[in-house]
Steps between C-alpha positions, in 0.01 A plus 500: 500500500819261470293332236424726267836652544604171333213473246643845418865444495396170246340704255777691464732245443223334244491910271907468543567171393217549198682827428860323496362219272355771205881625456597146476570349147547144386903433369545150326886358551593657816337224701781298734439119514180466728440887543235539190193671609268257273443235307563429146441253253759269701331548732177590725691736836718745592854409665471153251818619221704255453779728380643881544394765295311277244291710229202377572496514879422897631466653854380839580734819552498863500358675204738595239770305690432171288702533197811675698516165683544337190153360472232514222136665549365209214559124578695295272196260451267850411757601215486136383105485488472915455221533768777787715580462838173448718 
């Protein structure tokens, strides 16, 4: 019983976490020095920026929050090379 109480209890955590991440967008030059979420052509992992809110470097926030912050929902590199923000 205690068991599948917590086999239960982690599936829900799983359907909230997947339902958190879906209203999540990516927001390029918001990123703090170290706190990117991924890497970039200067690099292959997250947490590896070398500088704060660089244009290339992006983290994941809120939906519709992205540009508020002062952040872009294109990378600098994808306006250079036209191929958008993904």
């Amino acid at each position: 019983s205690a068991i599948a109480g917590l086999l239960v209890l982690g599936s829900m955590t799983v359907h909230a976490q997947a339902a958190g991440k879906a209203e999540q967008e990516k927001c390029f030059g918001v990123a703090k020095a170290g706190k990117n979420d991924c890497g970039t052509s200067k690099h292959s992992c997250a947490g590896q920026s070398k500088t704060d809110n660089d244009p290339t470097e992006w983290k994941s926030v809120a939906k519709g929050t992205c540009e508020k912050m002062g952040g872009k929902l294109v990378s600098a590199e994808a306006k250079k090379d036209g191929k958008g923000g993904y």
